[in-house]
N, C-alpha and C positions, 0 to 999 in steps of 0.2 A: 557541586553536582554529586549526587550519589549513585558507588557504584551499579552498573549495569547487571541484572541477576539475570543468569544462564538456569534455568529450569530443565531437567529432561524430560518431565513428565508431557504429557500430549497437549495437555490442556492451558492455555494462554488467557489473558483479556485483553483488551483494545478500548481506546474510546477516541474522542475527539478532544480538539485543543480546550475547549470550554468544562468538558466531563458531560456533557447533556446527554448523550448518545454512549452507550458501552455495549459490549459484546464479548460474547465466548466463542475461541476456536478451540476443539475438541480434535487436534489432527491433520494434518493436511494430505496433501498428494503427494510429497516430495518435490516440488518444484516449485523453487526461490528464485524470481528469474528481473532482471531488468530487462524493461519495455521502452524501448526508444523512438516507438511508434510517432507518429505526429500527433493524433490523439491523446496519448497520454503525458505528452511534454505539454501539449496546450493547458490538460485538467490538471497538472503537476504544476506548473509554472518551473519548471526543472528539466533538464539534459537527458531526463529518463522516470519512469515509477520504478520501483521497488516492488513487485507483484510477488503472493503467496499465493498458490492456489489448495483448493478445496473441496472439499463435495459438500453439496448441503446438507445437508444431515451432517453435517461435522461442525456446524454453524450454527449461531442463537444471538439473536438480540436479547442485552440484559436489560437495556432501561434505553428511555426517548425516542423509541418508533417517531412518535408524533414531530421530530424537527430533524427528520432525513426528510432530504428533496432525492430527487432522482431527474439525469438528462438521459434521454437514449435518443439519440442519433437517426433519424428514420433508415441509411444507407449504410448502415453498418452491419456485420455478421453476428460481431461477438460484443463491441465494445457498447459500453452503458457507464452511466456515471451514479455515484452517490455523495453525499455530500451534509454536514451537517446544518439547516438553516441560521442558527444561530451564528456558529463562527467562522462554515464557511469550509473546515477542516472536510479531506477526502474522507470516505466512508467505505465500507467493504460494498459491494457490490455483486447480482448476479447476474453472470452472464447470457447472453440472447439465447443461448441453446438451452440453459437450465440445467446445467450439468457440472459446475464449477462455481462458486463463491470468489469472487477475485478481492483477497486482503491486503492495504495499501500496508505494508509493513512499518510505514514509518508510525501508525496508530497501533501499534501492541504497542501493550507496557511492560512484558519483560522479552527478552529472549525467546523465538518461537523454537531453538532448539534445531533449528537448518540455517544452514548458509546459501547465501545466493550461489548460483549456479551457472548461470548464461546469462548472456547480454541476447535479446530477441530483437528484430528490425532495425537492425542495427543501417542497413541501405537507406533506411530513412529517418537517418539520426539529423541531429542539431550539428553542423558544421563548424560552430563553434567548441565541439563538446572536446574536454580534454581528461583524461582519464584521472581520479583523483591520486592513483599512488606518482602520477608525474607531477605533481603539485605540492610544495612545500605546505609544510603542518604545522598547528601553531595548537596549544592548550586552551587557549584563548586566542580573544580579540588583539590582534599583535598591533603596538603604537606605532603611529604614520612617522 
C-alpha cells in the first residue's frame, strides 16, 4: 500500500471506488467531524461517517456528473444523499439549506490537511459501536 501524502495546501481531489465520478475541494470550513446520526450509519453501512464540511464555492465536480444519483429524504432538515451509480461508493453532497458541501472523507485521495474533530449524535449512535483506539490493530488481515 503506498504511503498516505499529507498536502498543506487547500486544495484536495476525491473520487469514487470505480474513478467515474471525481471532485475538487478547494478548502473547507474547519470541521472534520463523525456523524453517528442513524442516517448516516444507514448510508454508511458503518458505526458513523467521517464528514468534512464546506461551502460551495469551495467545491467542483471534475468528471461523471452523469452517474451521481441522489436520496433526500422528504423529513429531513439538512440530510441528503449522493452516491455514485456505478459502484455505489458515497459521494459528497449538498445540504437542504445550500450552505455546506458535506464531503465523505473516506473519498479524498490524499490528506485533506485537518483532522477530525468531534464525534456529532453521538445519543443516537450504534450500541454496538466501540471506539477504535480500544480495539487491537493489525497491518493486515491477522490469520484465524
Amino acid at each position: 500500500m503506498p504511503d498516505v501524502q499529507t498536502e498543506s495546501a487547500d486544495q484536495v481531489t476525491g473520487s469514487c471506488l470505480c474513478g467515474e465520478v471525481t471532485y475538487q475541494l478547494d478548502g473547507n470550513l474547519g470541521i472534520f467531524q463523525y456523524c453517528h446520526c442513524s442516517r448516516c450509519r444507514k448510508f454508511t453501512g458503518s458505526a458513523h461517517a467521517a464528514n468534512i464540511l464546506a461551502r460551495p464555492e469551495q467545491f467542483s465536480w471534475l468528471s461523471g456528473r452523469q452517474h451521481i444519483g441522489k436520496y433526500t429524504p422528504a423529513d429531513t432538515k439538512h440530510f441528503t444523499t449522493a452516491f455514485c451509480k456505478h459502484c455505489g461508493s458515497s459521494l459528497p453532497w449538498l445540504a437542504k439549506s445550500g450552505k455546506a458541501m458535506v464531503i465523505p472523507a473516506g473519498t479524498l485521495d490524499i490528506h485533506p490537511g485537518i483532522e477530525p474533530q468531534q464525534n456529532v449524535f453521538r445519543a443516537s449512535g450504534a450500541d454496538w459501536y466501540q471506539p477504535a483506539s480500544d480495539l487491537p490493530e493489525w497491518d493486515c488481515l491477522p490469520e484465524k
